[in-house]
MARKEDREN-869519 format. One line per 4 residues: their letters; for each residue x, y, z of C-alpha. Coordinates in steps of 0.5 Angstrom, whole numbers. Example, Ala and Ser with C-alpha at 12.3 -4.5 7.8 and 13.67 -1.06 7.14 Angstrom:
! MARKEDREN-869519
AS	25,-9,16 ~ 27,-2,14
//
This chain:
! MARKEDREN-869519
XXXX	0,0,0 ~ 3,7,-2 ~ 2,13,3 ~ -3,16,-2
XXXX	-8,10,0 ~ -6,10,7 ~ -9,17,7 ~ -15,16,3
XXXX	-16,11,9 ~ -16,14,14 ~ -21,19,11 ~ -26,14,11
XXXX	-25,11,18 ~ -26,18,21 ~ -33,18,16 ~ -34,12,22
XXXX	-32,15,27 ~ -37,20,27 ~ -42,15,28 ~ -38,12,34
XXXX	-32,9,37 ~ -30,5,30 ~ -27,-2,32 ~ -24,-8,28
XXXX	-28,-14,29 ~ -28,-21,26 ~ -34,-24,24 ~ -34,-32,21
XXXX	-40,-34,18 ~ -46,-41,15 ~ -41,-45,11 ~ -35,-49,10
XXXX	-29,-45,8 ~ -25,-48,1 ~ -21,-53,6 ~ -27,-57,8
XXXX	-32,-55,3 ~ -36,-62,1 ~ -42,-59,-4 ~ -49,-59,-4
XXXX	-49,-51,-6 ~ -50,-52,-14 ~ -45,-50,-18 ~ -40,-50,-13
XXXX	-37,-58,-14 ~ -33,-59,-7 ~ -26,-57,-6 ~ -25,-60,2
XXXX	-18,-64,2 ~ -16,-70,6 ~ -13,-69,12 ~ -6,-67,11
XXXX	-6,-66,4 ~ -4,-60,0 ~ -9,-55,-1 ~ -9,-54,-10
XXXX	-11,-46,-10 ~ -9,-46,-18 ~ -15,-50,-20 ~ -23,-47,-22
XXXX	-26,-50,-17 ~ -22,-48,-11 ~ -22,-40,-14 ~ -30,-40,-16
XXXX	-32,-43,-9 ~ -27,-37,-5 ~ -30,-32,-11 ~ -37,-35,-9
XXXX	-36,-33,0 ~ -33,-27,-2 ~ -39,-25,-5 ~ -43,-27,0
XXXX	-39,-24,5 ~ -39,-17,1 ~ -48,-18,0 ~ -48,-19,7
XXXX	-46,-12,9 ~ -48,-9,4 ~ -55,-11,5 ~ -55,-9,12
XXXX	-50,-2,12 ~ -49,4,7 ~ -44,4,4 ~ -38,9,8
XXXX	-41,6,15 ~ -36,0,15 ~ -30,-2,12 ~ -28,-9,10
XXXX	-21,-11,11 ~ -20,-18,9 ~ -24,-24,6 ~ -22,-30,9
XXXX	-24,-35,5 ~ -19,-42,6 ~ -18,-44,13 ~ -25,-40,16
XXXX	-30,-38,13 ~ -31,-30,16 ~ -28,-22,14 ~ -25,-17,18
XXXX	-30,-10,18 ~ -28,-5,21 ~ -34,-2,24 ~ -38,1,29
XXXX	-40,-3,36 ~ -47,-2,34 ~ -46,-4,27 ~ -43,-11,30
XXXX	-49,-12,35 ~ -54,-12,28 ~ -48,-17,25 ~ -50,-21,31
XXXX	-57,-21,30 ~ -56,-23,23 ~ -57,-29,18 ~ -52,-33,17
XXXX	-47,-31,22 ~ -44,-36,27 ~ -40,-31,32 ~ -37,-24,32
XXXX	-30,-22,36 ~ -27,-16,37 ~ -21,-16,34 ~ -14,-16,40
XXXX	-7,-15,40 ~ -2,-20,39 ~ 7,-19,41 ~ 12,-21,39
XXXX	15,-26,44 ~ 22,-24,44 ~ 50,-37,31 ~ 53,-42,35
XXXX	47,-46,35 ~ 48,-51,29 ~ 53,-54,32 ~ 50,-55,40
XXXX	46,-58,36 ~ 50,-62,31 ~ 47,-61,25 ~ 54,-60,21
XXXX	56,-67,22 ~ 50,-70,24 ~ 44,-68,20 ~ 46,-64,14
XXXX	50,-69,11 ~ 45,-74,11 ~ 41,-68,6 ~ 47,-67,1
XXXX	51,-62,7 ~ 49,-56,9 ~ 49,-53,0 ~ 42,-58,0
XXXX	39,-57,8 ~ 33,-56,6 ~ 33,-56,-1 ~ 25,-54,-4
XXXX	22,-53,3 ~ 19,-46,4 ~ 18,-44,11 ~ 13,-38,12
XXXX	14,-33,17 ~ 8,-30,20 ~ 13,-24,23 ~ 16,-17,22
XXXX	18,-17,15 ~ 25,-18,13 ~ 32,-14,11 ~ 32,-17,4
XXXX	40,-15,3 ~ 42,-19,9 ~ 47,-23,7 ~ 44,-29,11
XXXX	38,-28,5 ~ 42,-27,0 ~ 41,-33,-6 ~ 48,-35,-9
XXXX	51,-34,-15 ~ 55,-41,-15 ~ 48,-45,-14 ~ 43,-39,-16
XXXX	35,-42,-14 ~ 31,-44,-19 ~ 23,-44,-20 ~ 18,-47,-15
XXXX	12,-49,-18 ~ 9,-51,-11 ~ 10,-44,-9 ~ 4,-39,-11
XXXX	6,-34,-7 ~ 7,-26,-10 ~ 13,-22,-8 ~ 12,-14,-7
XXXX	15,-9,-10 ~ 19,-4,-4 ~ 15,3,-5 ~ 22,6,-5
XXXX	27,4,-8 ~ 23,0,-13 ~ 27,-6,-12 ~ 23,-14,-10
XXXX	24,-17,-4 ~ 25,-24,-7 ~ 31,-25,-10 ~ 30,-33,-10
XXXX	32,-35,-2 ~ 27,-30,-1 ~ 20,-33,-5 ~ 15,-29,-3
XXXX	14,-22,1 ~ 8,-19,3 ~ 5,-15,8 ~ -1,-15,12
XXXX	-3,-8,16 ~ -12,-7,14 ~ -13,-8,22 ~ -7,-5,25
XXXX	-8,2,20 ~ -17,2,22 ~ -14,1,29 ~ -11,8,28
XXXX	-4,4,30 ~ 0,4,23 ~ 6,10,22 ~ 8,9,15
XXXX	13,13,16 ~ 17,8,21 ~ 12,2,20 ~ 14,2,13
XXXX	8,-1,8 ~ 12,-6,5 ~ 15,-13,8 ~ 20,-9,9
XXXX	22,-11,17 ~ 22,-4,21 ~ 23,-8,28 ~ 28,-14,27
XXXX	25,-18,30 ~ 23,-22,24 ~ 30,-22,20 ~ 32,-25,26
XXXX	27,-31,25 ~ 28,-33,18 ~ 35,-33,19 ~ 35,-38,25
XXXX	31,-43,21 ~ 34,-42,14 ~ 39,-36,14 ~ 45,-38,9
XXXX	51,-42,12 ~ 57,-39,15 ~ 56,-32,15 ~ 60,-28,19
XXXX	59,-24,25 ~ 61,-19,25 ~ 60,-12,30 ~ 65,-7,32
XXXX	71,-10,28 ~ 71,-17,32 ~ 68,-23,29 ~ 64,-27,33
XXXX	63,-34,29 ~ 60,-35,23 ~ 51,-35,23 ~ 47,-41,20
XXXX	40,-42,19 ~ 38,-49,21 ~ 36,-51,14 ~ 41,-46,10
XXXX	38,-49,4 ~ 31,-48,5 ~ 26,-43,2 ~ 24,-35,5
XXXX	16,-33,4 ~ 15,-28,8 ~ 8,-25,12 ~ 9,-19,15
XXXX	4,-18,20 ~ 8,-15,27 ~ 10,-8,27 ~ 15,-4,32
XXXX	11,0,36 ~ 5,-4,37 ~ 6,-11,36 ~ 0,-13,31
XXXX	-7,-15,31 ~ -11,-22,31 ~ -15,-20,24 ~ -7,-18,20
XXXX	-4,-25,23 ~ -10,-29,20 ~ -10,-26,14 ~ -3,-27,14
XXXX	-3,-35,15 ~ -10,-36,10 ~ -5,-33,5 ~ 1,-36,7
XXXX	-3,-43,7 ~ -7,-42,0 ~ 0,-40,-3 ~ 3,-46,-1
XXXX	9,-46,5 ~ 10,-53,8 ~ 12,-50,15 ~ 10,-43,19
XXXX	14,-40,24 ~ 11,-36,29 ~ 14,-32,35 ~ 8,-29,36
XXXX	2,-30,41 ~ -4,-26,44 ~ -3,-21,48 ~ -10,-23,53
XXXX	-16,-28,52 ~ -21,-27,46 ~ -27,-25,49 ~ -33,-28,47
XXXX	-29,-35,47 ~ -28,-39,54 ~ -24,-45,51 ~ -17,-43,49
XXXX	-17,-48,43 ~ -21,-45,39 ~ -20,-38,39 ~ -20,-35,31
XXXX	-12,-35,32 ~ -11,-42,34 ~ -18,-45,29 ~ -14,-42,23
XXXX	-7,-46,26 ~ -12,-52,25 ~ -14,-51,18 ~ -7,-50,16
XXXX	-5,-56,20 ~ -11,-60,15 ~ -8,-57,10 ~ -1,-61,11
XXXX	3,-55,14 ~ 7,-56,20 ~ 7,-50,25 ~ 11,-48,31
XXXX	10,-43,35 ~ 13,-39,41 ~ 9,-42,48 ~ 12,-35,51
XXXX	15,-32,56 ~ 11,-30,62 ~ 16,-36,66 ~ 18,-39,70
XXXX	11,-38,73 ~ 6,-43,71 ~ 0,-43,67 ~ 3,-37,63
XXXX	3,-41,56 ~ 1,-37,50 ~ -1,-43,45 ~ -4,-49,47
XXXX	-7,-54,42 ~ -6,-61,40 ~ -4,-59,33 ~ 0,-53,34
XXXX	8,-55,36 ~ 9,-50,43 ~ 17,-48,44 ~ 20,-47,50
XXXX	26,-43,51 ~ 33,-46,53 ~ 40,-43,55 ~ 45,-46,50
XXXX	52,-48,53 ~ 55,-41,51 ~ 56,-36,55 ~ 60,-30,56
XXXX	64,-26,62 ~ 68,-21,64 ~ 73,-18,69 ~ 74,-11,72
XXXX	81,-11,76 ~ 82,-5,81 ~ 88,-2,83 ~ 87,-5,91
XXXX	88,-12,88 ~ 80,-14,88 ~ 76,-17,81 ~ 69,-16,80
XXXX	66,-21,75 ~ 61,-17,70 ~ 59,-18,62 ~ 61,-14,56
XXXX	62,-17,50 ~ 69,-12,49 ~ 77,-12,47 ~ 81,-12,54
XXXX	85,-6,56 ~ 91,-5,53 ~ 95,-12,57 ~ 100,-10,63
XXXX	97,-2,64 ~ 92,1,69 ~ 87,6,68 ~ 85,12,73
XXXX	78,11,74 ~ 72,17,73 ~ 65,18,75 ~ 60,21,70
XXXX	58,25,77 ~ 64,28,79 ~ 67,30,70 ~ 60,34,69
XXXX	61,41,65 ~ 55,44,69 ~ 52,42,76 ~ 45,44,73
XXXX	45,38,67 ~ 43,33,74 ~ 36,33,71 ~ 38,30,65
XXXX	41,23,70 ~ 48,25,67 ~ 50,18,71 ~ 47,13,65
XXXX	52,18,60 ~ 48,18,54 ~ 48,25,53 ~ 56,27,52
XXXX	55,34,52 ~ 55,35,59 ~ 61,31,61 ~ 68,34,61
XXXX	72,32,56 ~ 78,34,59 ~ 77,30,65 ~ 75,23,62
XXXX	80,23,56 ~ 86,16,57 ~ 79,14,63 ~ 76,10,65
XXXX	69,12,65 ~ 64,10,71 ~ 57,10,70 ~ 50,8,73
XXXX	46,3,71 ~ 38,6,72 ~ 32,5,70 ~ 32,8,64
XXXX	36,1,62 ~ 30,-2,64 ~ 25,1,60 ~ 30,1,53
XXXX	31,10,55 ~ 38,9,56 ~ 42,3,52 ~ 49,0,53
XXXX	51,1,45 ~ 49,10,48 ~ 53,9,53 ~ 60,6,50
XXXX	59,12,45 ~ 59,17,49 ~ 65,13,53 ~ 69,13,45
XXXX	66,21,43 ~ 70,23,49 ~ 76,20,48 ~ 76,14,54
XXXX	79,7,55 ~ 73,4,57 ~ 67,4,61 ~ 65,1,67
XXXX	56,1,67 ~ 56,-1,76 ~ 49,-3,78 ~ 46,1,84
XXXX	40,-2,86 ~ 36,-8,82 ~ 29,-12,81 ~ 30,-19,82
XXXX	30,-23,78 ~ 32,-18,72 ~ 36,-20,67 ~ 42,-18,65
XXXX	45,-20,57 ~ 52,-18,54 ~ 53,-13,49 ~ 58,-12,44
XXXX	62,-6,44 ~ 68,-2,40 ~ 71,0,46 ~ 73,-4,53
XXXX	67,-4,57 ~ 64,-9,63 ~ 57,-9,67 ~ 57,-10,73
XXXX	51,-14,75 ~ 52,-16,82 ~ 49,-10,86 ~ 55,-12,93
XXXX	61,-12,87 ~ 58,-5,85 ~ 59,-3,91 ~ 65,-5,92
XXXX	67,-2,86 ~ 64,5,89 ~ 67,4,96 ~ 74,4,93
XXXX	73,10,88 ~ 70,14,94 ~ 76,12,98 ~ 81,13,93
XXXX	78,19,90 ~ 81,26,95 ~ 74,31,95 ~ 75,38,98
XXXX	70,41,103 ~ 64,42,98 ~ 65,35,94 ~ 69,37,90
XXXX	74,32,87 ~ 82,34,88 ~ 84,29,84 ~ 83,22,81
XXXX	87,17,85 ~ 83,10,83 ~ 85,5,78 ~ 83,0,75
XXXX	83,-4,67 ~ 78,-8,65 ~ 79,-16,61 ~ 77,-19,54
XXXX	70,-21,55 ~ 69,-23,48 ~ 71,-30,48 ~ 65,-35,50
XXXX	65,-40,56 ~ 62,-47,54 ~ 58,-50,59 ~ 57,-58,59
XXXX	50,-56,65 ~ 47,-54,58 ~ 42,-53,56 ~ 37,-51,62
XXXX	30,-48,61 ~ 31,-40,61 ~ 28,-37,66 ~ 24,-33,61
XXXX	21,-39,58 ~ 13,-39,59 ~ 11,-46,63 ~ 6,-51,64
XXXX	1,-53,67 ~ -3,-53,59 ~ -10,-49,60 ~ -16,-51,57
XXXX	-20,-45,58 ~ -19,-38,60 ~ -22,-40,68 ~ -15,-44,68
XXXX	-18,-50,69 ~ -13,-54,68 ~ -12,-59,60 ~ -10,-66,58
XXXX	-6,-64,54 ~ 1,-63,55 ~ 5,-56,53 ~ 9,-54,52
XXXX	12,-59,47 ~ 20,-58,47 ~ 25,-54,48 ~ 30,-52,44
XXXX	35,-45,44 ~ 33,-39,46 ~ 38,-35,50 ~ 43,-30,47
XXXX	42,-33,40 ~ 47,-29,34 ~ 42,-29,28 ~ 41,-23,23
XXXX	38,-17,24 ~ 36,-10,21 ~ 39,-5,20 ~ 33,0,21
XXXX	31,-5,28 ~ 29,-2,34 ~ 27,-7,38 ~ 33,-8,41
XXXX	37,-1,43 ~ 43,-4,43 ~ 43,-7,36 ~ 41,0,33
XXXX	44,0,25 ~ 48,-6,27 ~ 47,-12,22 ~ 46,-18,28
XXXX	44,-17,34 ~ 44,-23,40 ~ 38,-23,43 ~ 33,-28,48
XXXX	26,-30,48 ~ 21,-36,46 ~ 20,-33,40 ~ 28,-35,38
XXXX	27,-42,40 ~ 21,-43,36 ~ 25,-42,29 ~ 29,-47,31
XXXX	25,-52,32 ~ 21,-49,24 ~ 28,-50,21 ~ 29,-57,24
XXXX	22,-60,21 ~ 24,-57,14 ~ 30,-62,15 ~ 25,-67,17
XXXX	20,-66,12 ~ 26,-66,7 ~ 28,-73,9 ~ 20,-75,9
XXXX	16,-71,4 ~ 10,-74,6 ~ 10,-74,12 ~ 4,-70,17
XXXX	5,-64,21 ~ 4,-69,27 ~ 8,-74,24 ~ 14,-69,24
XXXX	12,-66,31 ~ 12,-74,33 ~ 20,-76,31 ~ 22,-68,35
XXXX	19,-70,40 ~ 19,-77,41 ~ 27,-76,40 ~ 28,-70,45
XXXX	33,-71,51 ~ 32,-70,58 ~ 38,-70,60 ~ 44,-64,59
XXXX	50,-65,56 ~ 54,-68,62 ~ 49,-73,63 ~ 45,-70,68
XXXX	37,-69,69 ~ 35,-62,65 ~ 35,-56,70 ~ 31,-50,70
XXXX	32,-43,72 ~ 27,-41,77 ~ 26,-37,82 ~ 28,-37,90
XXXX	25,-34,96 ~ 30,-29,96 ~ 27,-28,89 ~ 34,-29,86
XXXX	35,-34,80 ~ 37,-41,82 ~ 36,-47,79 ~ 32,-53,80
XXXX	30,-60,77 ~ 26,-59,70 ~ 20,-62,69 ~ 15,-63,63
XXXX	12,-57,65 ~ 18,-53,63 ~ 20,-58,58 ~ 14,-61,54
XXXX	17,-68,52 ~ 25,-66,52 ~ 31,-61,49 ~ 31,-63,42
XXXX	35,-67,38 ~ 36,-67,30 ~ 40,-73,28 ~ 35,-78,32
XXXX	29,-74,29 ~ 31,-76,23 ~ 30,-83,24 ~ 25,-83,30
XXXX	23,-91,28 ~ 15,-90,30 ~ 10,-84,30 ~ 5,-82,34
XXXX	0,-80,27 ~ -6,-76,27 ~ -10,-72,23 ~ -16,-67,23
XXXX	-21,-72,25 ~ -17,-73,32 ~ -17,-66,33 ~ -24,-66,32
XXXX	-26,-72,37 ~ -20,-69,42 ~ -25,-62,42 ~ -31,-66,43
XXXX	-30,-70,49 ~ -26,-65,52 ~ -31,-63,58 ~ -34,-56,59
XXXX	-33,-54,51 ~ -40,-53,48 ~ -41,-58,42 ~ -45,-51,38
XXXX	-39,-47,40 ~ -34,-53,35 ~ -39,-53,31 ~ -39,-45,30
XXXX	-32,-45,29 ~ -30,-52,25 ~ -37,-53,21 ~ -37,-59,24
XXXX	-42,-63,28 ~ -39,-67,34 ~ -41,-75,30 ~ -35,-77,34
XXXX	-30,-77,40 ~ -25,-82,44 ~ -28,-83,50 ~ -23,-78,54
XXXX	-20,-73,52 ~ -12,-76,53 ~ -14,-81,48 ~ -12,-77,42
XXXX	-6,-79,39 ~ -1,-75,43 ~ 6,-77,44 ~ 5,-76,51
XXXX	0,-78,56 ~ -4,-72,61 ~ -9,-73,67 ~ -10,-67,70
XXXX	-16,-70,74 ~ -14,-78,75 ~ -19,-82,79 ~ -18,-89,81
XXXX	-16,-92,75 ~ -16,-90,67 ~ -13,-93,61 ~ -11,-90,55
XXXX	-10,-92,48 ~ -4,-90,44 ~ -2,-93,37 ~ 5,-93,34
XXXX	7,-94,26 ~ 14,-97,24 ~ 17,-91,20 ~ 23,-96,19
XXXX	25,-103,18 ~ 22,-109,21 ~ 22,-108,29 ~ 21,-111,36
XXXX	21,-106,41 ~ 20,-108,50 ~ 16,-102,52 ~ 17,-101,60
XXXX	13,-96,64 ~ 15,-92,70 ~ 12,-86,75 ~ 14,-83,82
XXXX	10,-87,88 ~ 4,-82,88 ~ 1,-86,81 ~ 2,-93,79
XXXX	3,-94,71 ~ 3,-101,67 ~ 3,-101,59 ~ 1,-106,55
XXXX	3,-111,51 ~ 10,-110,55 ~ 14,-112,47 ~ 11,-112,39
XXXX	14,-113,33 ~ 12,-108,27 ~ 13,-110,21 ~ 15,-103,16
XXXX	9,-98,15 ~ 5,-103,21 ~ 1,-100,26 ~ 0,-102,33
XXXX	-4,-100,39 ~ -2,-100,46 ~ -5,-99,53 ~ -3,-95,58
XXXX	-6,-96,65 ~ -5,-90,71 ~ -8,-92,78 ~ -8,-87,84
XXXX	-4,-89,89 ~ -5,-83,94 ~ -6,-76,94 ~ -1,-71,93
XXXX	-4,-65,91 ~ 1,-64,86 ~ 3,-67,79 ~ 6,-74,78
XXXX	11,-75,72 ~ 15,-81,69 ~ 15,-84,62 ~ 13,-89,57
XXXX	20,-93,53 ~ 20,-96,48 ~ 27,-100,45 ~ 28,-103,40
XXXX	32,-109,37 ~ 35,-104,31 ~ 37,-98,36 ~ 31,-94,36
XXXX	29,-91,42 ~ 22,-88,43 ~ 20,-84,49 ~ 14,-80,51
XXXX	13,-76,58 ~ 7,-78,62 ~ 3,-73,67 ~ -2,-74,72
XXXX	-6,-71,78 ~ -9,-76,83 ~ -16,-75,86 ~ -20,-79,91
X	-26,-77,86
//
């Protein structure tokens, strides 16, 4: 969209206006959407896929029928409002049958009213939920080899990014000339053109770029400006994304003139289709992400990444699942895509998921074995730890330490907290020039006002060695990440060290009656911080990482469903970033940031099931989710039981014994998921019996939402397919299904059972004998023991005589009745 529509838009949205607070709302109607359409409207023959099989946008009768709803939504309110009083945004056609409007509140009560509509949501906000990894992972040695080495890793797979954009001249995006990319018919995707520099985002890595803003603009949210109306990624988030999943190989990392490794997506060789839907300021909204993944779907990606997740409950939909966020996630996943989505980052508290569906893939975050240091050596003999990703000092030389408060050119410049030296022009100099210069860690850091990267050029621009950033004061639990800088720099986290740093310069430094300083007498150099420490306790569950119990409404009553679903790295991870970025101050015009979140984690786990895909192209999206997770390690590097950051009761961070409430099924592992020997299969109808049988979900309400009456269930609702077993209400005994299928040569496997005392576990037959491609039950019996008020976990093993080893997590609460 040009600057020109923009503004006409906006003429119109103040038309509404003065009929009332205009709000976006998302309406689904009578009617199957193209995926499940199966005819009986003459002239329309039916156009509903089989679970798991690709949807055909190119062919007559897909078009005509989406052309026909189309219609139907347009008749629809131009039967009920005058034309000018309302704006459609979107149509969606493929996945849900409904449009986004953008009206007033009284307009969206005669929607409720009419003929044909099945429900009416006010639109709500979704966030983004904010290198060395292939190696941690093993991917170079043993996954890509087996695909053809890095140049095929991923090769004609497309992942979708539902995100903030990209920077296309990136070179982790760039297409090569050695090995340019050919055609992919699959793919019917368009590519926009940059309003500006008139150039196409796409250039063969980068297939398809389109953006998504129609709720954001009528929400009055959209800046052209600085949100740019193009894919182009304003934030960096989203290039950051792309290119943990499918980033070009051995890139280098370089900021400040050091080199801090070579950068690779996951599946290197893999395809970029970009839907842009977040932006910097704002985040994004329901109705342009739905858009965003009804495009993406009808334009044929094999996988969506999305780091996003809703900022609060929907609020005409109690159950968590069947939000019009996750309903379309469920289209997509009948359509044959594999979608893995960030769980969040409210952790380590519990309950604080933002995705939760048995067809989505939920990503938790975990600390890789990287981690960086550095030292601050005083003149009194003492070394304060810190970080900063900086050059050392000049070796065997000390520096006369200065405080920001004690060098300023004027006493009245206080008010511009002269302590976090952002603001040069008030410090002197003269004073700082062959210093180390102190300053203070404030609030302003906290809340993104003040940066490192500000402060390391404010140390340079006056002529300092280096800097040394102390804090005073700190919320528990506060995290603190290194940043790369130009110039020798530390930050001293710990509060009692700063304090020690303080005390010595106090002492050291002579003032007169007034306070002035006499002179300068502290001393001090800073160390090479730039180097990383490998850690073996790797990985751990990342404080941040949104955690389990899963939710089945937004009462919080707990769900049979177990999530997250796996862990993969997602703190301090090296990826691309743009230039034009401002979601981190600290990698302002930088081109890679290293950044944390679940939002990082999930892209791993996109990048690692296009490998998968790639190895097996006609696997589901649940088969694929199966070998991640049925493969997944629970123990760390060192052989040990996964840890997790938690907190203490001091409030500071601790680590304690993971759980599959931080972890879902264990940390990832490729090379094994590659070959996961048996599969946990399901499709569209399992995920339907799954929402018919779970207790307190209204039949009318899923029919609403799926078009789908409730013909079938399965008895309760952890007998659905899942390679995990949930009870969160288990009374006296309760035996649950599951059904495995050989992906591999004929086998045997001895399936053993065990849980912690409170419940006891049995699983039956204790060995079978599939043969390739066969499928067999198991049952698996949970009985309580006692009443503990709290979860039991253990786990279901399966060996088999060829290697292969299957496991899958069990949970379950006990009680009396």
């Amino acid at each position: 969209m040009r600057v020109v529509g923009f503004w006409r838009t906006v003429l119109v949205l103040f038309a509404l206006l003065i009929n009332g607070k205009a709000e976006v709302y998302i309406v689904t109607m009578e009617g199957e959407p193209v995926i499940s359409y199966t005819g009986g409207i003459p002239g329309f023959e039916a156009t509903a896929v089989e679970s798991d099989e690709k949807l055909d946008a190119t062919s007559q009768l897909v078009t005509s029928y989406a052309q026909h709803l189309e219609q139907k939504h347009d008749m629809l309110l131009d039967s009920l409002f005058d034309r000018g009083t309302y704006k459609k945004l979107y149509s969606y056609k493929h996945l849900i049958n409904g449009f986004a409007v953008h009206t007033s509140p009284e307009q969206a009560e005669t929607l409720r009213r009419a003929p044909d509509v099945k429900s009416v949501e006010r639109d709500w906000k979704v966030r983004r939920l904010t290198t060395h990894t292939p190696q941690f992972l093993g991917l170079p040695t043993g996954v890509w080899p087996t695909g053809g080495g890095f140049d095929k890793a991923g090769e004609d797979i497309i992942i979708g990014f539902v995100d903030s954009g990209i920077f296309p001249r990136h070179p982790s995006f760039g297409s090569p000339s050695s090995d340019p990319y050919g055609p992919l018919p699959k793919y019917r995707g368009k590519c926009e053109v940059d309003p500006d520099t008139k150039r196409e985002f796409c250039n063969g890595k980068i297939i398809g770029a389109q953006h998504f803003a129609e709720a954001a603009i009528a929400a009055g949210a959209f800046n052209p400006s600085i949100d740019f109306a193009s894919p182009m990624d304003g934030d960096g988030h989203g290039s950051h994304t792309a290119a943990i999943a499918a980033g070009n190989n051995g890139i280098p990392v370089r900021i400040h003139g050091h080199e801090f490794g070579k950068a690779s997506g996951m599946a290197p060789r893999a395809r970029i289709a970009v839907y842009k839907a977040l932006y910097r300021l704002f985040g994004g909204f329901v109705a342009d992400v739905v858009a965003a993944i009804d495009q993406a779907v009808h334009d044929g990606v094999d996988i969506l990444s999305l780091s996003v997740g809703p900022n609060s409950p929907p609020a005409t939909t109690k159950t968590t699942y069947l939000n019009p966020f996750d309903v379309t996630l469920l289209g997509a996943v009948k359509a044959g895509v594999f979608v893995a989505q960030a769980a969040g980052n409210g952790g380590p508290f519990p309950k604080t998921l933002v995705s939760y569906s048995p067809w989505i893939t939920s990503v938790a975050a975990a600390i890789d074995d990287r981690r960086y240091k550095n030292h601050l050596y005083l003149g009194n003999g003492k070394v304060l730890p810190g970080i900063g990703l900086s050059p050392s000092t000049h070796p065997n030389q000390t520096y006369t330490l200065v405080a920001a408060n004690d060098v300023l050119l004027d006493s009245s410049v206080m008010k511009y907290s002269p302590s976090d030296c952002q603001r040069p022009e008030v410090l002197n100099k003269n004073l700082v020039e062959g210093n180390i210069l102190i300053c203070g860690y404030s609030f302003n850091f906290v809340v993104g006002t003040a940066s490192i990267k500000k402060v390391s050029e404010t140390a340079k621009s006056l002529g300092a060695i280096g800097f040394v950033l102390a804090v005073e004061n700190v919320s528990p639990g506060t995290k603190f990440d290194p940043v790369p800088v130009g110039i020798p720099g530390i930050l001293i986290t710990d509060v009692t060290k700063s304090m020690d740093l303080i005390d010595y310069y106090n002492t050291s430094t002579p003032r007169d009656w007034t306070g002035r300083v006499k002179s300068f007498k502290g001393t001090g150099s800073i160390g090479n911080g730039l180097m990383p420490i490998l850690y073996k306790s790797a990985p751990q569950v990342a404080l941040f990482s949104a955690r389990g119990p899963n939710i089945k409404d937004f009462s919080f009553q707990d769900a049979d469903l177990l999530k997250p679903d796996i862990l993969a790295p997602g703190s301090l991870i090296w990826a691309a970033w743009s230039p034009n970025g401002t979601d981190e101050p600290n990698y302002v015009g930088e081109g890679f940031a290293m950044i944390s979140g679940t939002s990082m984690a999930a892209p791993h786990i996109a990048g690692i099931a296009a490998l998968v895909k790639q190895k097996h192209p006609h696997w589901s999206p649940a088969a694929i989710k199966s070998a991640l997770l049925t493969t997944s390690t629970k123990l760390d590097r060192a052989g040990r039981p996964l840890q997790a950051q938690q907190y203490s009761e001091t409030e500071a961070v601790k680590l304690v014994t993971a759980t599959p409430f931080d972890y879902g099924s264990g940390h990832v592992n490729p090379r094994s998921a590659l070959d996961p020997g048996l599969i946990f299969d399901a499709g569209y109808e399992d995920y339907l019996g799954f929402l018919c049988t779970t207790p307190g979900i209204d039949a009318h309400e899923i029919r609403n939402y799926t078009n789908t009456p409730c013909n079938y269930t399965m008895g309760h609702p952890s007998n659905l397919n899942t390679p995990s077993i949930t009870i969160s209400h288990l009374v006296k005994t309760q035996t649950v299904t599951r059904t495995v299928t050989n992906v591999a040569e004929e086998e045997t496997y001895v399936i053993t059972a065990r849980m912690q005392p409170a419940v006891a576990i049995e699983a039956n037959p204790p060995a079978m004998t599939l043969r390739p491609g066969a499928s067999r039950k198991f049952t698996v019996s949970l009985t309580v023991r006692s009443v503990t008020g709290s979860y039991s976990f253990g786990e279901i093993l399966m060996k088999g005589s060829r290697g292969h080893q299957v496991r899958i997590p069990v949970v379950a609460m006990g009680y009396w009745r």
